[in-house]
C-alpha positions in Angstrom: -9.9 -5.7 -14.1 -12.1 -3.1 -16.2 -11.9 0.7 -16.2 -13.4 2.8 -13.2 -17.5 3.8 -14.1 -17.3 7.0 -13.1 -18.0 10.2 -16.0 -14.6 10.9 -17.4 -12.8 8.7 -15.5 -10.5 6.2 -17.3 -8.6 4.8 -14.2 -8.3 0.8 -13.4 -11.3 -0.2 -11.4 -10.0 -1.6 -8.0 -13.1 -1.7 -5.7 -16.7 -2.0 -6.1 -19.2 0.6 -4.5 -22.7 -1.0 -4.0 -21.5 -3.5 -6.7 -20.5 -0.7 -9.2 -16.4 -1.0 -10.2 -14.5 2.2 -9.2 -10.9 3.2 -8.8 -9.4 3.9 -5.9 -9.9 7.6 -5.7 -13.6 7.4 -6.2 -13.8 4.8 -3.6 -12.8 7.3 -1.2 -14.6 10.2 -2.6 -18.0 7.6 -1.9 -16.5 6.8 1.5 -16.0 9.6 2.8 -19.6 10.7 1.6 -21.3 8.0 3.3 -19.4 8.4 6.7 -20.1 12.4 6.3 -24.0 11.4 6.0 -23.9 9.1 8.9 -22.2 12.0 11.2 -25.1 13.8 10.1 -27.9 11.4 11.4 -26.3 10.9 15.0 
C-alpha cells in the first residue's frame, strides 16, 4: 500500500479518510474529530 498523505508523515497508508490514504494514527486523529463535531451539533 502507499505512504500515509498527511504533511510529514511517512507512515504505511492503512485506511482511507473520504477516499484520501492515511495511516492508522491519522485515521483516528480524523475520527475522533468528526465524532467530537457531531457531539457538538446534538
Amino acid at each position: 500500500m502507499s505512504e500515509c498523505k498527511e504533511p510529514r508523515c511517512s507512515a504505511p497508508a492503512t485506511k482511507k479518510w473520504n477516499g484520501r490514504p492515511v495511516c492508522d494514527d491519522h485515521y483516528d486523529m480524523y475520527r475522533d474529530q468528526y465524532e467530537s463535531m457531531l457531539k457538538d451539533f446534538q
